[in-house]
N, CA, C and O atoms as a Maestro MAE file, in Angstrom:
{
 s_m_m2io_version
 :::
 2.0.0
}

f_m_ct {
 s_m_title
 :::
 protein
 m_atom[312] {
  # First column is atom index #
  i_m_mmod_type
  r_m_x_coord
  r_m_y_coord
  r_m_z_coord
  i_m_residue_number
  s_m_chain_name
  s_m_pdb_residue_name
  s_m_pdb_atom_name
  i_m_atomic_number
  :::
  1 25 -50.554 -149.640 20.007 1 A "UNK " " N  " 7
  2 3 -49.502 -149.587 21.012 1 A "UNK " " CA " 6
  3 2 -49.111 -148.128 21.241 1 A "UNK " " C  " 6
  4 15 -49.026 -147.185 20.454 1 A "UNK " " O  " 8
  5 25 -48.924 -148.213 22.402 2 A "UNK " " N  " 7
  6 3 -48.315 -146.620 22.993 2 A "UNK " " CA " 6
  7 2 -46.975 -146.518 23.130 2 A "UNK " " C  " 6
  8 15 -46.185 -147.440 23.333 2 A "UNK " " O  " 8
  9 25 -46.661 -144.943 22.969 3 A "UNK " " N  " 7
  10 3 -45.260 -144.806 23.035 3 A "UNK " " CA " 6
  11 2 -44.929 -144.530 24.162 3 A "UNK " " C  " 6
  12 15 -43.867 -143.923 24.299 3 A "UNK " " O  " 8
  13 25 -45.934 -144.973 25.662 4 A "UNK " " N  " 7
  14 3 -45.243 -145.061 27.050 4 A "UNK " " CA " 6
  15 2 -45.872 -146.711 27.061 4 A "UNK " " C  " 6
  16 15 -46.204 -146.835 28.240 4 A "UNK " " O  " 8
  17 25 -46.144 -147.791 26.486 5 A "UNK " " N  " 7
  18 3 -45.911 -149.053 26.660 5 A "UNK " " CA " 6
  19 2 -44.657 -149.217 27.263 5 A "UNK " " C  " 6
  20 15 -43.713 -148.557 26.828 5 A "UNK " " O  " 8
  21 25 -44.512 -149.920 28.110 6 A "UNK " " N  " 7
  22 3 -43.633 -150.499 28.907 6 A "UNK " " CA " 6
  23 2 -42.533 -149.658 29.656 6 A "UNK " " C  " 6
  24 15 -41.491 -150.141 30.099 6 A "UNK " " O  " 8
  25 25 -42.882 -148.404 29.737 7 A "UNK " " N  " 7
  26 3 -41.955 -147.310 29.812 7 A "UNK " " CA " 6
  27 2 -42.313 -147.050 31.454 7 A "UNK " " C  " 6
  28 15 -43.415 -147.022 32.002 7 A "UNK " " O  " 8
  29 25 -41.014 -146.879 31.999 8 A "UNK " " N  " 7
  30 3 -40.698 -146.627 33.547 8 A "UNK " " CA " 6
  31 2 -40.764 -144.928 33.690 8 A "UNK " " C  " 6
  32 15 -39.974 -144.114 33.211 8 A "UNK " " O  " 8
  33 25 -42.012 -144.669 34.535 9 A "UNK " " N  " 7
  34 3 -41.846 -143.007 34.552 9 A "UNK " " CA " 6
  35 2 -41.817 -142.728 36.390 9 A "UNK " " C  " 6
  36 15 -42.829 -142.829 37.085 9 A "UNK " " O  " 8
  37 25 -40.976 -142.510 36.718 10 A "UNK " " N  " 7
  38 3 -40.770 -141.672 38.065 10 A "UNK " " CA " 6
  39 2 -42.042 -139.965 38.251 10 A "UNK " " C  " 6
  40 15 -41.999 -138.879 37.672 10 A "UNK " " O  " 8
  41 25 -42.578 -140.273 38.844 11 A "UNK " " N  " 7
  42 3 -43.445 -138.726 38.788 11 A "UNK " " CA " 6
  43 2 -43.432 -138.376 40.443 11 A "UNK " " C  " 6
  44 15 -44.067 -138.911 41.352 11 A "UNK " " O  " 8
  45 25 -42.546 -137.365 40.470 12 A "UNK " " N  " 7
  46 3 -42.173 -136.560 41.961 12 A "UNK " " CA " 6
  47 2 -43.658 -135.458 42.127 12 A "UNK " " C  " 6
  48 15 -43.913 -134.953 41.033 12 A "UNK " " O  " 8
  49 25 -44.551 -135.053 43.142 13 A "UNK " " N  " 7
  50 3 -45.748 -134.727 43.211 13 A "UNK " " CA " 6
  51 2 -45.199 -133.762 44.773 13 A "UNK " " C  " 6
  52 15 -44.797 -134.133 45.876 13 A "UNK " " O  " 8
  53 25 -45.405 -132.614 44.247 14 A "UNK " " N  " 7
  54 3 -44.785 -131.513 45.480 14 A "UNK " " CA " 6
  55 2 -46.389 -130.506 45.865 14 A "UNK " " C  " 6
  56 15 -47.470 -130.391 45.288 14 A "UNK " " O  " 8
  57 25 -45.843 -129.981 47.022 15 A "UNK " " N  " 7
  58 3 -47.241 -129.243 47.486 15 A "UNK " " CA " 6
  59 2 -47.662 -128.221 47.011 15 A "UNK " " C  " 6
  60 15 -47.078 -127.149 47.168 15 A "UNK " " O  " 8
  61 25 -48.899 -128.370 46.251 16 A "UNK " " N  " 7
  62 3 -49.021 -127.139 45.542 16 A "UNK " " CA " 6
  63 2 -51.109 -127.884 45.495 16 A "UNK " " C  " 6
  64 15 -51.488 -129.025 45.759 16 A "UNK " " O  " 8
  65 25 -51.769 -126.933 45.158 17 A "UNK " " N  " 7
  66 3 -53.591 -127.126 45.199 17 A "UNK " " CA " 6
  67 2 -53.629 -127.732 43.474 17 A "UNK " " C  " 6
  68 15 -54.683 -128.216 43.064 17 A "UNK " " O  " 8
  69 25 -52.101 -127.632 42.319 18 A "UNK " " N  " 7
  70 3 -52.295 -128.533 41.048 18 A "UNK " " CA " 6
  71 2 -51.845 -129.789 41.581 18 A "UNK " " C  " 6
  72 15 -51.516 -130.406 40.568 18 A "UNK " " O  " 8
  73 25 -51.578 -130.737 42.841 19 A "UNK " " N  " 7
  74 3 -51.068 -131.915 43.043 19 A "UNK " " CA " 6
  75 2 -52.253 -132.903 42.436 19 A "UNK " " C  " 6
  76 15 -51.933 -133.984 41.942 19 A "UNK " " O  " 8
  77 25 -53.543 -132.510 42.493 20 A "UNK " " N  " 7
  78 3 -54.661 -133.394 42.198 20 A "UNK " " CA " 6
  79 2 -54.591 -133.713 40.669 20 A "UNK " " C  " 6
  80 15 -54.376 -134.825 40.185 20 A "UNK " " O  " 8
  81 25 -54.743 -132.903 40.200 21 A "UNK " " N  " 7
  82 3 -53.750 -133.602 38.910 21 A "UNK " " CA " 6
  83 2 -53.018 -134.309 38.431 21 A "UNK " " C  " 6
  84 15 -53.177 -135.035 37.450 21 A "UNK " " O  " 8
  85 25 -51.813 -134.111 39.325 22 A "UNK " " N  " 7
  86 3 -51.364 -135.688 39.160 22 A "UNK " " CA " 6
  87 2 -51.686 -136.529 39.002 22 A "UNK " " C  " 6
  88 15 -51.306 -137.202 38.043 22 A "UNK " " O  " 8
  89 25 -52.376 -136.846 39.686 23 A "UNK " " N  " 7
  90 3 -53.486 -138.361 40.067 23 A "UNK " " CA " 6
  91 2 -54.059 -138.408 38.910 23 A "UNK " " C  " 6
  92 15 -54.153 -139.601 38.623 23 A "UNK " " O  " 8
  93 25 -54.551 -137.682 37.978 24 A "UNK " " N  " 7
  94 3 -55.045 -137.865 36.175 24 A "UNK " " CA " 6
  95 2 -53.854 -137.949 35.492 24 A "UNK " " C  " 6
  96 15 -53.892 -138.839 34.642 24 A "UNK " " O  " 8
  97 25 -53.020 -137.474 35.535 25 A "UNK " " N  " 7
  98 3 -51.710 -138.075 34.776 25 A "UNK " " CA " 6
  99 2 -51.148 -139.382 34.933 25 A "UNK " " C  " 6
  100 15 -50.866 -140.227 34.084 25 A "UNK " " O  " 8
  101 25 -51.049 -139.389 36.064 26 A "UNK " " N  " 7
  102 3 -50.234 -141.094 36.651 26 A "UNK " " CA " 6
  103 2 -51.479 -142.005 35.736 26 A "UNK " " C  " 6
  104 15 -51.186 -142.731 34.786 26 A "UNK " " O  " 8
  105 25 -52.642 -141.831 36.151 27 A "UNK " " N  " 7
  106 3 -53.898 -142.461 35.831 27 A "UNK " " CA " 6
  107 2 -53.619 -142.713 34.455 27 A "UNK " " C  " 6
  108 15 -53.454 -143.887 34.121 27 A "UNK " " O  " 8
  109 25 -53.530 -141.708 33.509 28 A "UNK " " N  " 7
  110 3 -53.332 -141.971 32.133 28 A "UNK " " CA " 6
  111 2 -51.950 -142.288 31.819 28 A "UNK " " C  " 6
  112 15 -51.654 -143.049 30.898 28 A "UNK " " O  " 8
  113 25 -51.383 -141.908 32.318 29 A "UNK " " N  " 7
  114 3 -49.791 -142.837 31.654 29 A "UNK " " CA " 6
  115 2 -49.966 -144.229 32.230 29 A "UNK " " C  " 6
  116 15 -49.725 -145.111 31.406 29 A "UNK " " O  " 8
  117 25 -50.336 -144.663 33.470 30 A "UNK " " N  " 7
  118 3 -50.561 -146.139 33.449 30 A "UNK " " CA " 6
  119 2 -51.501 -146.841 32.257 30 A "UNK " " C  " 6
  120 15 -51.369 -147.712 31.397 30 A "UNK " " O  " 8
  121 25 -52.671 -145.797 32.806 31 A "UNK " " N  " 7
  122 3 -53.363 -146.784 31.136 31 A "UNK " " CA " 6
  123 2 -53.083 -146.682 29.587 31 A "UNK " " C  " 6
  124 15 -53.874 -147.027 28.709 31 A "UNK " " O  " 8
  125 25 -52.047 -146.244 29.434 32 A "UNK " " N  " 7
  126 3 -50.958 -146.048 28.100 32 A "UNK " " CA " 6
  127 2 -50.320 -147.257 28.260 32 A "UNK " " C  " 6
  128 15 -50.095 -147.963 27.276 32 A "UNK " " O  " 8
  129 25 -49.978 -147.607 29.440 33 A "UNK " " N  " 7
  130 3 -48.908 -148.915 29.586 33 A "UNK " " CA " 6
  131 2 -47.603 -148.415 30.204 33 A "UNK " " C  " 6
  132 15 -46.527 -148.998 30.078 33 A "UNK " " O  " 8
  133 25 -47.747 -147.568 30.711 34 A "UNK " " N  " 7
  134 3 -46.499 -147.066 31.577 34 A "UNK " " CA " 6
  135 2 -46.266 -147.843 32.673 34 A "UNK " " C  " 6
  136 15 -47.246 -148.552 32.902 34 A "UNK " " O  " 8
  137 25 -45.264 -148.020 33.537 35 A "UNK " " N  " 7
  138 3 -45.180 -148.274 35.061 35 A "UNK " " CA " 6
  139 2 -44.850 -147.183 35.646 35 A "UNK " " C  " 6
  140 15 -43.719 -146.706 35.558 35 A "UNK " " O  " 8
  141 25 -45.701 -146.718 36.241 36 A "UNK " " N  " 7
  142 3 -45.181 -145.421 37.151 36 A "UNK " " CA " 6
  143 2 -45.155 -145.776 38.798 36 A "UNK " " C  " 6
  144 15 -45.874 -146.387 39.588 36 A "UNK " " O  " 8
  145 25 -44.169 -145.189 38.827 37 A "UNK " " N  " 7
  146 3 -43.764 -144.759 40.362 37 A "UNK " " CA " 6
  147 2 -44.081 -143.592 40.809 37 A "UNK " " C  " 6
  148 15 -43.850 -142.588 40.136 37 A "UNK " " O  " 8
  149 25 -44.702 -143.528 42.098 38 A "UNK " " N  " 7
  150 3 -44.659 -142.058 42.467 38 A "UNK " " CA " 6
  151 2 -44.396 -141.864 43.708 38 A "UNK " " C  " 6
  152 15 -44.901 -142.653 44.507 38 A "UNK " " O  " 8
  153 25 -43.256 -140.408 44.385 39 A "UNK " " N  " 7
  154 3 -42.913 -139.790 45.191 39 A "UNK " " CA " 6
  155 2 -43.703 -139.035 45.138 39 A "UNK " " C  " 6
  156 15 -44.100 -138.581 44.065 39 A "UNK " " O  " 8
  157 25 -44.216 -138.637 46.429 40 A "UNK " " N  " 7
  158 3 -44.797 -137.633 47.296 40 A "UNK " " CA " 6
  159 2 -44.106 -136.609 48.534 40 A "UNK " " C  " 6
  160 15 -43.555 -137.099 49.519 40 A "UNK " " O  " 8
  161 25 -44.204 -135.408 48.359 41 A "UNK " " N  " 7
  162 3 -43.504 -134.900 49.588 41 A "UNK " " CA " 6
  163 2 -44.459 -134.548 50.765 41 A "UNK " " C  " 6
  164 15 -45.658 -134.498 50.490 41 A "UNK " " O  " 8
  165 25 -44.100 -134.318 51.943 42 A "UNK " " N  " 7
  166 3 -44.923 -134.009 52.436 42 A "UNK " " CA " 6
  167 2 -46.183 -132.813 52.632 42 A "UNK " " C  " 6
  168 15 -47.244 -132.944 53.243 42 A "UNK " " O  " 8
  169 25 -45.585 -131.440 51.781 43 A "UNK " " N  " 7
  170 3 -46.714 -130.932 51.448 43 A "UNK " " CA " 6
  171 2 -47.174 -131.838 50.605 43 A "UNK " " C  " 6
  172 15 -48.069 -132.236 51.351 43 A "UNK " " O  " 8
  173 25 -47.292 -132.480 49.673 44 A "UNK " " N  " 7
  174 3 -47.664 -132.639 48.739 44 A "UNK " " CA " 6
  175 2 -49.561 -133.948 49.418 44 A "UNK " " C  " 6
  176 15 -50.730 -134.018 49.039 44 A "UNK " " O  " 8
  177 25 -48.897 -134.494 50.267 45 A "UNK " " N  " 7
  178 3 -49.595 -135.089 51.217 45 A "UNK " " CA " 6
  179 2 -51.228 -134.401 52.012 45 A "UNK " " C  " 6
  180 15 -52.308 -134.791 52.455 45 A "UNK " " O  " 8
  181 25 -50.524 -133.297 51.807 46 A "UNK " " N  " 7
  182 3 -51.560 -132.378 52.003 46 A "UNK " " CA " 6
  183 2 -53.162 -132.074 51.109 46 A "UNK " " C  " 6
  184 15 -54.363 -131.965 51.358 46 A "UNK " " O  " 8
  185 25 -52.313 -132.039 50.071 47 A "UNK " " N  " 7
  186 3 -53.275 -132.012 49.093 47 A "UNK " " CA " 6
  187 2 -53.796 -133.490 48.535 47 A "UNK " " C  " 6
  188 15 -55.003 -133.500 48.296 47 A "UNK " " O  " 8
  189 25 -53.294 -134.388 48.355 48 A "UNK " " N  " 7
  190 3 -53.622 -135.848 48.030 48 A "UNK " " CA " 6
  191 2 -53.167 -136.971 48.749 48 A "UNK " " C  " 6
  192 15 -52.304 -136.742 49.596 48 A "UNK " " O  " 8
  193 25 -53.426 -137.755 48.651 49 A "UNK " " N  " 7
  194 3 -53.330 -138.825 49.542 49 A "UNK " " CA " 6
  195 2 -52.070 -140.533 48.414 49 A "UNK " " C  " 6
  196 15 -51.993 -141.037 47.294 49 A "UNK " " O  " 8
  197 25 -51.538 -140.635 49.570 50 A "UNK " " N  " 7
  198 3 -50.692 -142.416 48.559 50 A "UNK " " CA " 6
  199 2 -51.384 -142.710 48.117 50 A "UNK " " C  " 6
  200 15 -51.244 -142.841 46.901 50 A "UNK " " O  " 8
  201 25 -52.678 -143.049 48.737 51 A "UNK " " N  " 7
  202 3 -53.384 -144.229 48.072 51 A "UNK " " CA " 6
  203 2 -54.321 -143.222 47.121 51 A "UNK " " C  " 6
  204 15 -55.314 -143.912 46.892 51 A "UNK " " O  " 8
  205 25 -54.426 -142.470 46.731 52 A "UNK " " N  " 7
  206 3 -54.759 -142.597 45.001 52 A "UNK " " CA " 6
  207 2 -53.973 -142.578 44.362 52 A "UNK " " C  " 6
  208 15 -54.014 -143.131 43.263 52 A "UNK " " O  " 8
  209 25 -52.904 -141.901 44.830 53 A "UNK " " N  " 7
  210 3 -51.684 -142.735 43.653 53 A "UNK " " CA " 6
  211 2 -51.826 -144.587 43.196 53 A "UNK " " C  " 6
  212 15 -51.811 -145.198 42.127 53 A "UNK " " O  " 8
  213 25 -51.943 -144.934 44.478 54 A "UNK " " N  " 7
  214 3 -51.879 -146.467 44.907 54 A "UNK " " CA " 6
  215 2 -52.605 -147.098 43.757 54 A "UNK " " C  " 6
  216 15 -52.183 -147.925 42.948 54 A "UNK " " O  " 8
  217 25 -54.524 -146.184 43.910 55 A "UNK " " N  " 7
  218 3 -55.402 -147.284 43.572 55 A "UNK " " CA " 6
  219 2 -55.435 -146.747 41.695 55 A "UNK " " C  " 6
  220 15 -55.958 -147.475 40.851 55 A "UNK " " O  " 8
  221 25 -54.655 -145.123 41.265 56 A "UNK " " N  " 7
  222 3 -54.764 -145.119 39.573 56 A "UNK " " CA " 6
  223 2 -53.569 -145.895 39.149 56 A "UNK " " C  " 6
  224 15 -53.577 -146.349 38.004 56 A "UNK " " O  " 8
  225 25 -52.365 -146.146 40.050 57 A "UNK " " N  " 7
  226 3 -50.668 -146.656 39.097 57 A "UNK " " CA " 6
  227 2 -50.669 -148.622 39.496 57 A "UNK " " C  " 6
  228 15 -49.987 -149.533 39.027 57 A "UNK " " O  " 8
  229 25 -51.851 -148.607 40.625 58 A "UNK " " N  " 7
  230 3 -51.599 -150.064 41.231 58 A "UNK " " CA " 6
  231 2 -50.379 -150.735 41.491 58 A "UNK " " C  " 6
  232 15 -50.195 -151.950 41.564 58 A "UNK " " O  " 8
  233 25 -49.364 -149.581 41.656 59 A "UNK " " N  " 7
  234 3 -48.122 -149.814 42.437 59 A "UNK " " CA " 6
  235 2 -48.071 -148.508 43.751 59 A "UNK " " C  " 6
  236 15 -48.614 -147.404 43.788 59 A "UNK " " O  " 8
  237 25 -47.177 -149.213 44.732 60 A "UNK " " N  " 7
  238 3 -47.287 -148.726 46.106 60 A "UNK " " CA " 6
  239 2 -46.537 -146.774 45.598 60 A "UNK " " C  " 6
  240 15 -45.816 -146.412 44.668 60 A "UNK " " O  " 8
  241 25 -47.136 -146.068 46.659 61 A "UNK " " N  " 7
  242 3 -46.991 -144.683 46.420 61 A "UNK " " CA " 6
  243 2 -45.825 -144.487 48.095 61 A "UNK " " C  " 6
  244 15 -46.094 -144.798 49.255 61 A "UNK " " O  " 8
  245 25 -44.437 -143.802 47.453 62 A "UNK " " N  " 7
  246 3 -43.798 -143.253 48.379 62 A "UNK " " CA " 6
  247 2 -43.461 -142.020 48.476 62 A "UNK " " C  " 6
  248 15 -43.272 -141.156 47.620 62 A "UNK " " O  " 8
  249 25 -43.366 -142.013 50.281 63 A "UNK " " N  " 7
  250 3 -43.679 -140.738 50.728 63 A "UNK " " CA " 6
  251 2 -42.299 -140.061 51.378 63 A "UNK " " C  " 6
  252 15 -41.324 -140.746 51.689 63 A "UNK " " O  " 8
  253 25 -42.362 -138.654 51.533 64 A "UNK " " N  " 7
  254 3 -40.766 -138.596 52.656 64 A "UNK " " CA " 6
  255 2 -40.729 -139.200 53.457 64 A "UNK " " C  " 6
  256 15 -39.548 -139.282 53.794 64 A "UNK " " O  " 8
  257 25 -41.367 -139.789 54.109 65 A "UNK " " N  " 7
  258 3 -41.445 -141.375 55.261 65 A "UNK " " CA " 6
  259 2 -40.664 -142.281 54.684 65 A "UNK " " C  " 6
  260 15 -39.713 -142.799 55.270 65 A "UNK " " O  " 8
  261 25 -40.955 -142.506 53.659 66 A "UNK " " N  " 7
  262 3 -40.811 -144.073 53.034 66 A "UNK " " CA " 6
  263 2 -39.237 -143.628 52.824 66 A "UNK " " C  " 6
  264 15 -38.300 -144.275 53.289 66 A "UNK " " O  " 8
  265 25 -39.087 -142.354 52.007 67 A "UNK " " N  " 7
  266 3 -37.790 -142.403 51.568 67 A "UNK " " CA " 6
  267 2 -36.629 -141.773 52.823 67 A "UNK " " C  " 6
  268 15 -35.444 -141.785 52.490 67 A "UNK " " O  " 8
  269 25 -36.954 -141.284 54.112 68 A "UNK " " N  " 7
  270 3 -36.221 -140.462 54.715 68 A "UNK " " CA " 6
  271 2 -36.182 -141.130 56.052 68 A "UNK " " C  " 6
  272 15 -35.318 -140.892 56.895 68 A "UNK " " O  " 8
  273 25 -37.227 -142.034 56.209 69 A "UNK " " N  " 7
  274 3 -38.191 -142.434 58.022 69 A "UNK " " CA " 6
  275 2 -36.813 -142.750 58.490 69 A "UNK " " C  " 6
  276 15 -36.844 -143.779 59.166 69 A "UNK " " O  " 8
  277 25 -35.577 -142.234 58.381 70 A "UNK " " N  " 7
  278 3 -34.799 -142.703 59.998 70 A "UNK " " CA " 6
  279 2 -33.614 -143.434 59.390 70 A "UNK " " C  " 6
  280 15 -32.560 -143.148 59.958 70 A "UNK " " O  " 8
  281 25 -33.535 -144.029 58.703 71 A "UNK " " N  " 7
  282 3 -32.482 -144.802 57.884 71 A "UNK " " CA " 6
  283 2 -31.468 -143.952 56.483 71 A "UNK " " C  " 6
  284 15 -31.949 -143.302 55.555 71 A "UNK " " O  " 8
  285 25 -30.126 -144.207 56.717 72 A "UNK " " N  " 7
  286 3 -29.226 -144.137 56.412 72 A "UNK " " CA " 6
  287 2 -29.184 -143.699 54.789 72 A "UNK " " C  " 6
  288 15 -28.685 -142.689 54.292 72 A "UNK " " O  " 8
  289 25 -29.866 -144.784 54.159 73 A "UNK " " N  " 7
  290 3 -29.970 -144.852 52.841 73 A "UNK " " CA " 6
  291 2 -31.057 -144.559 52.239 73 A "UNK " " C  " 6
  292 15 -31.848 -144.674 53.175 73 A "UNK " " O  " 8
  293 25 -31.643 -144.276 51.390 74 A "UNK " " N  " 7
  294 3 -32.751 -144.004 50.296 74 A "UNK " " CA " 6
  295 2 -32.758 -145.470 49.649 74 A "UNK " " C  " 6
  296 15 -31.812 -146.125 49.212 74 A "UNK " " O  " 8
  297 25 -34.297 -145.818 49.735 75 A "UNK " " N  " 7
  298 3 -34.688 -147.136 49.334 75 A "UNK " " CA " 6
  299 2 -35.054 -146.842 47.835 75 A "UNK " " C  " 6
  300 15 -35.332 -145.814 47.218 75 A "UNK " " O  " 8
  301 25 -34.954 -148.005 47.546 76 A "UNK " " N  " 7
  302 3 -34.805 -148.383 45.626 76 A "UNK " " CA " 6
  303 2 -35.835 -148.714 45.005 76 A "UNK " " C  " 6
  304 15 -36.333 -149.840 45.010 76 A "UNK " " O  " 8
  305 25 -36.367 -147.434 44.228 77 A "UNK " " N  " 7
  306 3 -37.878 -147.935 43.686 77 A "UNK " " CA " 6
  307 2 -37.439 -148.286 42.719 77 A "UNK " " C  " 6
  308 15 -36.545 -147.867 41.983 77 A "UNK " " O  " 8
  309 25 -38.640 -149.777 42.696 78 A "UNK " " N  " 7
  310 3 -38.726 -150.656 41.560 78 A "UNK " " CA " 6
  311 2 -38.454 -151.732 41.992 78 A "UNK " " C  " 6
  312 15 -38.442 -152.712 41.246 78 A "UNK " " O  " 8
  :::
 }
 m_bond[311] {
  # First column is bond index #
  i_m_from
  i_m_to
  i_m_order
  :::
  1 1 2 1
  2 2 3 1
  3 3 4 2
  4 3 5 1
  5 5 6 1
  6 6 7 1
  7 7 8 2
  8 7 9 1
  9 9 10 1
  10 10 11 1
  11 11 12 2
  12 11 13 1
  13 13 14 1
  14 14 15 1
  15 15 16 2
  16 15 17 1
  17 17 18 1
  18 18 19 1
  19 19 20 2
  20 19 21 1
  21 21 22 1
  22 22 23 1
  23 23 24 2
  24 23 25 1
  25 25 26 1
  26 26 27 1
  27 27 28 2
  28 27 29 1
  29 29 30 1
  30 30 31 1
  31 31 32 2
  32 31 33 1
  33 33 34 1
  34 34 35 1
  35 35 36 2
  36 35 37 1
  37 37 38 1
  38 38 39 1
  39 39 40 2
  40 39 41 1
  41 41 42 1
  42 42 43 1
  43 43 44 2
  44 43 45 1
  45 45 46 1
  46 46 47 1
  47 47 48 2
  48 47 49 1
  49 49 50 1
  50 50 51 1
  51 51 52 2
  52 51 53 1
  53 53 54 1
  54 54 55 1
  55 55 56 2
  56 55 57 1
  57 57 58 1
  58 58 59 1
  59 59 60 2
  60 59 61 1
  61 61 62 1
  62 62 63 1
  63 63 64 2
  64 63 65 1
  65 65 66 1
  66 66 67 1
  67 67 68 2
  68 67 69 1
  69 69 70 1
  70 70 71 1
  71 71 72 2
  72 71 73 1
  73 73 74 1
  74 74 75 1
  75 75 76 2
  76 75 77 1
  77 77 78 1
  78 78 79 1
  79 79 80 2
  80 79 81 1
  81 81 82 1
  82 82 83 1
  83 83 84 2
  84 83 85 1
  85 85 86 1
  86 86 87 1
  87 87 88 2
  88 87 89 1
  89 89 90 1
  90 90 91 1
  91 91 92 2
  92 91 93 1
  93 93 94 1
  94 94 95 1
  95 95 96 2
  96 95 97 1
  97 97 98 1
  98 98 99 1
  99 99 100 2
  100 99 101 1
  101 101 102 1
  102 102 103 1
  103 103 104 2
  104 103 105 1
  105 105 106 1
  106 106 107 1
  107 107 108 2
  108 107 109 1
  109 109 110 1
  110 110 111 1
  111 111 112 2
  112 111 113 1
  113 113 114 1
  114 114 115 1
  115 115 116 2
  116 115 117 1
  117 117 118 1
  118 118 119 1
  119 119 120 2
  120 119 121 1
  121 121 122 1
  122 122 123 1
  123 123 124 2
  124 123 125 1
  125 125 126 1
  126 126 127 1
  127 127 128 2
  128 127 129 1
  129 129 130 1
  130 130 131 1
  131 131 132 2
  132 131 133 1
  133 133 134 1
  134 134 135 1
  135 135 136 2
  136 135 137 1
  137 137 138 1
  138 138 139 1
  139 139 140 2
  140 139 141 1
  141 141 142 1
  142 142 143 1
  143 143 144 2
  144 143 145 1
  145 145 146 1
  146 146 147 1
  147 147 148 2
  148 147 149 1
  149 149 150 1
  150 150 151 1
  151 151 152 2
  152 151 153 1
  153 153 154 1
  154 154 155 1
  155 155 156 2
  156 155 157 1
  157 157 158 1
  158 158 159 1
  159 159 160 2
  160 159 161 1
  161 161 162 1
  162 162 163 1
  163 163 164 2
  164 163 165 1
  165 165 166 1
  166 166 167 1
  167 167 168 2
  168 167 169 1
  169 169 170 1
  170 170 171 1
  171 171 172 2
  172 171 173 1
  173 173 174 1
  174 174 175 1
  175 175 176 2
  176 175 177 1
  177 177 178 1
  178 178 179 1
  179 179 180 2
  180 179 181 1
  181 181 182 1
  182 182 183 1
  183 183 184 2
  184 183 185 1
  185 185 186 1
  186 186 187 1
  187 187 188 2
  188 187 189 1
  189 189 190 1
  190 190 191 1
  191 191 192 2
  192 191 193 1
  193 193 194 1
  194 194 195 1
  195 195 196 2
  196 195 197 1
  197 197 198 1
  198 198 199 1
  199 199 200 2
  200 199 201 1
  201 201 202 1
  202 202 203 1
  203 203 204 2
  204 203 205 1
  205 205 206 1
  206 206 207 1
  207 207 208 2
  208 207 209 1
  209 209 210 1
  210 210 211 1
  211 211 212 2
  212 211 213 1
  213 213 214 1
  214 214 215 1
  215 215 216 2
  216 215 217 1
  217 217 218 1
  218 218 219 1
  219 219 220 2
  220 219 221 1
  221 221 222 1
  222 222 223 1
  223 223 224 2
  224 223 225 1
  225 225 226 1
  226 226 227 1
  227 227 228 2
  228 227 229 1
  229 229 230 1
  230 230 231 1
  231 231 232 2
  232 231 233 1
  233 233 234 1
  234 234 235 1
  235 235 236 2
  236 235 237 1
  237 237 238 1
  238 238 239 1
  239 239 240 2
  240 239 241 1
  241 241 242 1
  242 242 243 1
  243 243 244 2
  244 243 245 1
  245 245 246 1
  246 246 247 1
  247 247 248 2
  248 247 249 1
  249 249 250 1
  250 250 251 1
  251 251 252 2
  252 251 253 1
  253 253 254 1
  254 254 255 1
  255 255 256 2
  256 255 257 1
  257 257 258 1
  258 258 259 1
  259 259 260 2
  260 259 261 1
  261 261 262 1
  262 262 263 1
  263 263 264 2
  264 263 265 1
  265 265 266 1
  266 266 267 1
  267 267 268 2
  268 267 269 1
  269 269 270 1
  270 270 271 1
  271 271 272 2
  272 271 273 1
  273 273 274 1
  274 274 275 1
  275 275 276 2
  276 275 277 1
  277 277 278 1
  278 278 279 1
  279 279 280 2
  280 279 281 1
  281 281 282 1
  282 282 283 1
  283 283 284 2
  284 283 285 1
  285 285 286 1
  286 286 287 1
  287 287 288 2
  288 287 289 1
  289 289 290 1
  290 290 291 1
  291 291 292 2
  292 291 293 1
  293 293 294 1
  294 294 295 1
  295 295 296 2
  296 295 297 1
  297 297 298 1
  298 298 299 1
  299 299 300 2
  300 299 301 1
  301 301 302 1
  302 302 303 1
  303 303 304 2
  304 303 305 1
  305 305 306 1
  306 306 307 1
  307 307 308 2
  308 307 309 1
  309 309 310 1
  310 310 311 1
  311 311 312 2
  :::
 }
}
């Protein structure tokens, strides 16, 4: 058993040419047993894409869209 079993990790992913990396971290803290979430900004978009977040955490990847697109409030991950 791992000491990120069942453990909720938020991972914020900003624009920079180390964002691809991420995508090996999320990757391995999920397969530790983590649930990760991940924010993306829009540089960050630049360099990687949601959906590899999507297809290493197999939970949905949000973007400043998701969290900013036009509405009032900031939606509730998880």
């Amino acid at each position: 058993m791992s000491v990120f079993t069942d453990k909720r990790i938020l991972l914020g992913v900003t624009g920079s040419i180390a964002a691809y990396k991420a995508a090996d971290l999320a990757s391995k803290l999920a397969q530790a047993g983590a649930q990760v979430d991940v924010i993306l900004t829009t540089g960050a978009e630049k360099f990687v894409t949601p959906l590899t977040f999507q297809s290493v955490t197999g939970r949905r990847a949000f973007t400043d869209s998701d969290l900013w697109g036009g509405e009032a409030h900031v939606l509730h991950v998880g």
